[in-house]
Structure formats: structure tokens, C-alpha cells
C-alpha positions in Angstrom: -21.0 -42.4 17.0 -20.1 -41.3 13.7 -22.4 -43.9 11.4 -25.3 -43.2 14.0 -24.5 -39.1 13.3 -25.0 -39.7 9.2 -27.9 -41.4 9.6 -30.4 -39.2 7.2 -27.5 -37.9 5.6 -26.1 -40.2 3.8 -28.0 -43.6 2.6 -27.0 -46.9 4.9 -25.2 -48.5 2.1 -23.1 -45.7 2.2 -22.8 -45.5 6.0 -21.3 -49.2 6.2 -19.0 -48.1 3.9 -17.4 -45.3 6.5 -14.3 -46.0 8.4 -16.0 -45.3 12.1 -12.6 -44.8 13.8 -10.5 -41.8 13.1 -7.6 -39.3 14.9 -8.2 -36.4 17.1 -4.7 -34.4 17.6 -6.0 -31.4 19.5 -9.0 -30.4 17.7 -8.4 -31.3 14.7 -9.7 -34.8 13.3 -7.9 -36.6 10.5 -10.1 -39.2 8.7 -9.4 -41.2 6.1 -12.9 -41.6 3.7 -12.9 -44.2 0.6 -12.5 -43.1 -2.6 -16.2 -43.7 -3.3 -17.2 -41.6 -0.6 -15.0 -38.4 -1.5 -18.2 -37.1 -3.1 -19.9 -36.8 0.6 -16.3 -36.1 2.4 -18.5 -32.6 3.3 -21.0 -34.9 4.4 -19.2 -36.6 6.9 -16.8 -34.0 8.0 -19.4 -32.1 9.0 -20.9 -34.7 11.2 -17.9 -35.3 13.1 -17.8 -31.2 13.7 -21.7 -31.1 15.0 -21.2 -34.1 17.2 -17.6 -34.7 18.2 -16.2 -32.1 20.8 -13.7 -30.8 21.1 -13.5 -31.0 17.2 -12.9 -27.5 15.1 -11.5 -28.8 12.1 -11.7 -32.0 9.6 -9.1 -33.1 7.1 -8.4 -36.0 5.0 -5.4 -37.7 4.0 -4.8 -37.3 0.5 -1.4 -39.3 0.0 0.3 -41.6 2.5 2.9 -40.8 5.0 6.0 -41.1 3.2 9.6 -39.6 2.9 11.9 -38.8 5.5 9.8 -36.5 7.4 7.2 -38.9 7.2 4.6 -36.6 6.4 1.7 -36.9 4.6 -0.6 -34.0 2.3 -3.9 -33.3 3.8 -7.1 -32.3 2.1 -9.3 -29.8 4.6 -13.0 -30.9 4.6 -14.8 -28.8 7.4 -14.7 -26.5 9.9 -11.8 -23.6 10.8 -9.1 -24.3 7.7 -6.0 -24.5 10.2 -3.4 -27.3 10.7 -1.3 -26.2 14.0 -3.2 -27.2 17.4 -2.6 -27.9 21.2 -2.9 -31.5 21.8 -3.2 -32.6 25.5 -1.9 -36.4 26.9 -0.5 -37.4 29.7 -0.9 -34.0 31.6 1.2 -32.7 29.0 0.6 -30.1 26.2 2.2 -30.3 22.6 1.8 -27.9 19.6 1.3 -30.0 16.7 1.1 -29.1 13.1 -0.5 -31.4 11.3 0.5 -31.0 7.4 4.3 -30.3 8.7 4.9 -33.2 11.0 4.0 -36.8 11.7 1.8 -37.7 15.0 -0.1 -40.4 16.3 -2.4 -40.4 19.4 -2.6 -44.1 19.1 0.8 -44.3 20.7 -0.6 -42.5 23.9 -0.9 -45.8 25.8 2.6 -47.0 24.6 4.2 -43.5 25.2 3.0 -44.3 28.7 3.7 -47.7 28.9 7.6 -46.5 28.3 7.9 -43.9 30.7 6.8 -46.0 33.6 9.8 -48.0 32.5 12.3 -45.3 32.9 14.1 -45.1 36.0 15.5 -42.0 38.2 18.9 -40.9 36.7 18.9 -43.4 33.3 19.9 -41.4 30.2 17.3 -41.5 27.3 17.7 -41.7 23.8 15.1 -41.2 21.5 15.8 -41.9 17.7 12.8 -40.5 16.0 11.5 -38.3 18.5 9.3 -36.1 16.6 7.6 -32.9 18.2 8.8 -34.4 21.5 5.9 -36.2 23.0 7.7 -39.3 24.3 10.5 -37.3 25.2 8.3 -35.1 27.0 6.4 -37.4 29.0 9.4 -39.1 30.1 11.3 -36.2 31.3 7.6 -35.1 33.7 7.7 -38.2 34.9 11.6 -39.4 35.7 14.3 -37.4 36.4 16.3 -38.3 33.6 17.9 -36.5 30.1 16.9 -37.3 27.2 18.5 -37.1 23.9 15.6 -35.7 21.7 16.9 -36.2 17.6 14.4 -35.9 14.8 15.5 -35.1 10.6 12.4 -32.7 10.6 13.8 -28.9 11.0 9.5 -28.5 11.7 9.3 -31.0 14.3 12.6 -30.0 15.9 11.4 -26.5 15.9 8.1 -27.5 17.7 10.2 -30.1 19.7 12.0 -26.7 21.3 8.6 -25.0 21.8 7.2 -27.9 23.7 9.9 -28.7 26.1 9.7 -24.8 27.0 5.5 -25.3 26.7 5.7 -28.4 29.7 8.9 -27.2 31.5 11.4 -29.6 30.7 14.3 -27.5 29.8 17.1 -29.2 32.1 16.0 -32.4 30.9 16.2 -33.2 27.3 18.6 -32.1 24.9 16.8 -31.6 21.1 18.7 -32.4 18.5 18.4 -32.2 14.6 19.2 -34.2 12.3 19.9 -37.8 11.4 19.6 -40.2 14.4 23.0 -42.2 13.0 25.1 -39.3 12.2 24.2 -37.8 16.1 24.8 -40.7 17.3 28.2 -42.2 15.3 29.0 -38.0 16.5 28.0 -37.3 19.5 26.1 -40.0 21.7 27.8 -43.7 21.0 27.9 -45.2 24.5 26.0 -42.3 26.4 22.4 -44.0 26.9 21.1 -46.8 29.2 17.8 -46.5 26.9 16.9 -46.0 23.8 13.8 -45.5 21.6 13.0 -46.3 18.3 9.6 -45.3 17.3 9.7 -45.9 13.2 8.6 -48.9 12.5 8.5 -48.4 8.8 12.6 -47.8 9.2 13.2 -49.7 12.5 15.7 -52.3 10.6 17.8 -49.7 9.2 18.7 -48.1 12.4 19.7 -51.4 14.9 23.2 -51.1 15.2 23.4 -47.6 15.9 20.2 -48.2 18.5 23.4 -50.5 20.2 26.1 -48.3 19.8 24.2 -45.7 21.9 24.0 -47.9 24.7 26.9 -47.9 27.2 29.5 -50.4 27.8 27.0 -52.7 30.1 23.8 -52.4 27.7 20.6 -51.4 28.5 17.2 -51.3 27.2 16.0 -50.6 23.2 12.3 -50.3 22.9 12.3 -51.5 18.9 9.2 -51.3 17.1 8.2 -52.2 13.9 5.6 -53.6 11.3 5.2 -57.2 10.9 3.0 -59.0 8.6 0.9 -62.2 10.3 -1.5 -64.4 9.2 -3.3 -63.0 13.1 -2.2 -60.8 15.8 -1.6 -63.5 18.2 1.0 -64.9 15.4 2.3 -61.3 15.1 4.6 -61.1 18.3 6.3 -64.7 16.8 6.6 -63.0 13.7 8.6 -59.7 15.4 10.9 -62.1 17.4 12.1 -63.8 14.3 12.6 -60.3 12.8 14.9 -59.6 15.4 17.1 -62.3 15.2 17.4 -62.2 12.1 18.9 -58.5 12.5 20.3 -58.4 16.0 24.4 -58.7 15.7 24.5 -58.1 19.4 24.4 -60.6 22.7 20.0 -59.8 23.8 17.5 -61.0 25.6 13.6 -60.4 24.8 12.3 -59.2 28.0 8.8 -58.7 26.5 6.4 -58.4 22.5 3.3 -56.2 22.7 1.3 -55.4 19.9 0.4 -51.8 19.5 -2.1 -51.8 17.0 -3.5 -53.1 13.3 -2.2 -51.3 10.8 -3.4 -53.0 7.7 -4.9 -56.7 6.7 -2.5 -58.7 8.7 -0.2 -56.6 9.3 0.7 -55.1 12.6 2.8 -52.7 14.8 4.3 -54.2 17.1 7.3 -53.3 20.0 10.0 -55.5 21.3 11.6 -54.6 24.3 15.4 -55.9 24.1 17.9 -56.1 27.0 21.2 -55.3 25.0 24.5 -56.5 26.3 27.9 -54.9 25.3 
């Protein structure tokens, strides 16, 4: 949609150069533009405003995500010059700032995928649960707690506005600050699931993914990035990761990859059954 929207605008050699897929968190697109396109980044923002709905504001990335907020800067290009919106999945609404927190609607169908795992009375936790949107859904779709614990004082802010927003009150606990320290304080042997949604850091955090588990196990959803010559090589590749990390007795119920991020290199989940 978007290279047949620039045609006439910009010349074809520069249309094969676009990147045709790009985010849309509420109404605000993020698109990432090569550097030799910057000059026309007006160009094509304003082609995803006139023909993208329901699209009100364009920005591009200008650093990577990074840091332990994993945030990254963001350049506006067109349209309303605003970074806070209402994004909508899963029957569920979440205010999302966009230059103070880090989102990804590409997770929507493994945010889903999840909460249809849940059962009725399990108790959640989520490592690295951000503004609160697999928290969220979980909690409208189970009844179930879940421990909600993000670094971010922005995204645990917004975390607390959103469980209010969708009505979840009784169901999930937000906590801030870091997922170890909570835990090691507050939740070792509490949870019969727990998620861990940061792939770039998924290593770091294992063991105290296990010591939040109770004393039979349960379930850790662990994803991560994995380099691979293919995806089909990719899910091979996330095993080995695993047990080459994994200190405790598992079995690997099940390897999906989530998504490319990069020339061979992938996100990928692993569900683990953990036993203590």
C-alpha cells in the first residue's frame, strides 16, 4: 500500500528502496526510512497519513532501542507532533507513549497465543511487563493474578492507568522495579507461570524465571533472539540456547518463531515445563 501511495512522489528507484512494512500503536505509525531516503522522510510520512487510517501521526526511529528501559529516540515526520495514544488489541485498550516506553504490536498474536494458555486460578508472573498489555489481556481473559514488574517508572505508571482503563484491578499486582530484586524479595515460589518477554536480556534472567515458580514447577514462556542460517534452523538454534543455560530438570513442550528481526536472525519463544 505504501510503495503504490508514493508512486508520483518519489522516483521508483527510490520506492524499491522503502521498507513497505511499518508499526501502528494507536494512531501513531513508527517507520524506520534508510538513511538515503531521510531527505524525502516528509515524503513518505505524509503518504502513510493521506492513505493509512486511523493514522494521525508519523515518526522515525532515530537511535535503536537500547538501555534498560529499552527505549528508543524518535524523530516526528508528519502529522499531529504527539507521542501518547490509545492502542486497541484484544478488546483491550492501552495508553501508550511512544518516546517514553517500549511497545510492539507484533507481539499481538503471541500475547494471545499465551493467554489462551493460562488456566482459571494459576498465578502469573510477568518479568518485563511493560505498560501491561500481556498482563492485561491475561487477567480479561482468566481469572488469575498477575505479578506485573517493569524497571520503567513511565511504563509502571501507564501500567497503573491501564489496569484501571480495562478493569483489572483485583487481578494483577504492578510492580516497579527490577524483575530479580522483586522476585529474590517478594515472589520466589509464588507463580505457576511466568513470562519473559526480553529477548535481548532473556539469558540474564533464567534462574530467577525458576525461582519464581513453586515447589512443583510450572510453565516459563522464554523468548529470545537467535541467529540461524533460516528460520526453519532457528527453533534448533533456541533449543541449544536453552540447554546450554537451563540449570534446572525441563522439558520443551513447544519453539515458535515470532518474527525476523534481522538477516538471519530471529525472535523466537520456547515454552519450558520447569520441574523443582
Amino acid at each position: 500500500m505504501l510503495k503504490q501511495a508514493l508512486k508520483g512522489i518519489i522516483s521508483d528507484a527510490e520506492i524499491s528502496e522503502v521498507y513497505s512494512a511499518f508499526d501502528i500503536i494507536g494512531d501513531i505509525a513508527v517507520i524506520r526510512i534508510p538513511d538515503q531516503l531521510m531527505p524525502k522522510k516528509k515524503e513518505i510520512a505524509e503518504a502513510i497519513l493521506n492513505n493509512v487510517k486511523p493514522v494521525k501521526s508519523v515518526f522515525v526511529p532515530s537511535s535503536p532501542v537500547s538501555g534498560d528501559f529499552r527505549v528508543r529516540s524518535l524523530e516526528w515526520a508528519a502529522g499531529e507532533n504527539k507521542t501518547l495514544t490509545l492502542h486497541r488489541e484484544h478488546g483491550c485498550r492501552f495508553k501508550v507513549d511512544v518516546d517514553k516506553v517500549y511497545f510492539s504490536p507484533r507481539f499481538s498474536t503471541e500475547r494471545a497465543r499465551i493467554a489462551d494458555m493460562v488456566g482459571d486460578g494459576e498465578v502469573v508472573v510477568n518479568m518485563f511487563a511493560g505498560v501491561c498489555v500481556f498482563s492485561i489481556i491475561i487477567a480479561r481473559k482468566r481469572k488469575c493474578h498477575v505479578y506485573s514488574i517493569d524497571i520503567n517508572p513511565d511504563a509502571h505508571s501507564l501500567c497503573i492507568e491501564n489496569i484501571k482503563l480495562n478493569k483489572v484491578e483485583d487481578r494483577i499486582t504492578p510492580m516497579l522495579g527490577d524483575a530479580s530484586d522483586i522476585i529474590a524479595r517478594e515472589l520466589r515460589g509464588k507463580a505457576d507461570r511466568v513470562i519473559m518477554p526480553l529477548p535481548e536480556r532473556a539469558k540474564e534472567y533464567i534462574e530467577p524465571a525458576v525461582a519464581a515458580l513453586k515447589a512443583g514447577g510450572g510453565m516459563i514462556h522464554y523468548f529470545t533472539h537467535i541467529g540461524a542460517d533460516s528460520k526453519k534452523d532457528a527453533p534448533k538454534a533456541c533449543a541449544a540456547e536453552v540447554e546450554g543455560i537451563m540449570k534446572a530438570r525441563y522439558k520443551l513442550e513447544g519453539v515458535r518463531v515470532v518474527r525476523e528481526v534481522g538477516p538471519r536472525f530471529y525472535q523466537v519463544v520456547a515454552d519450558l515445563r520447569i520441574f523443582k
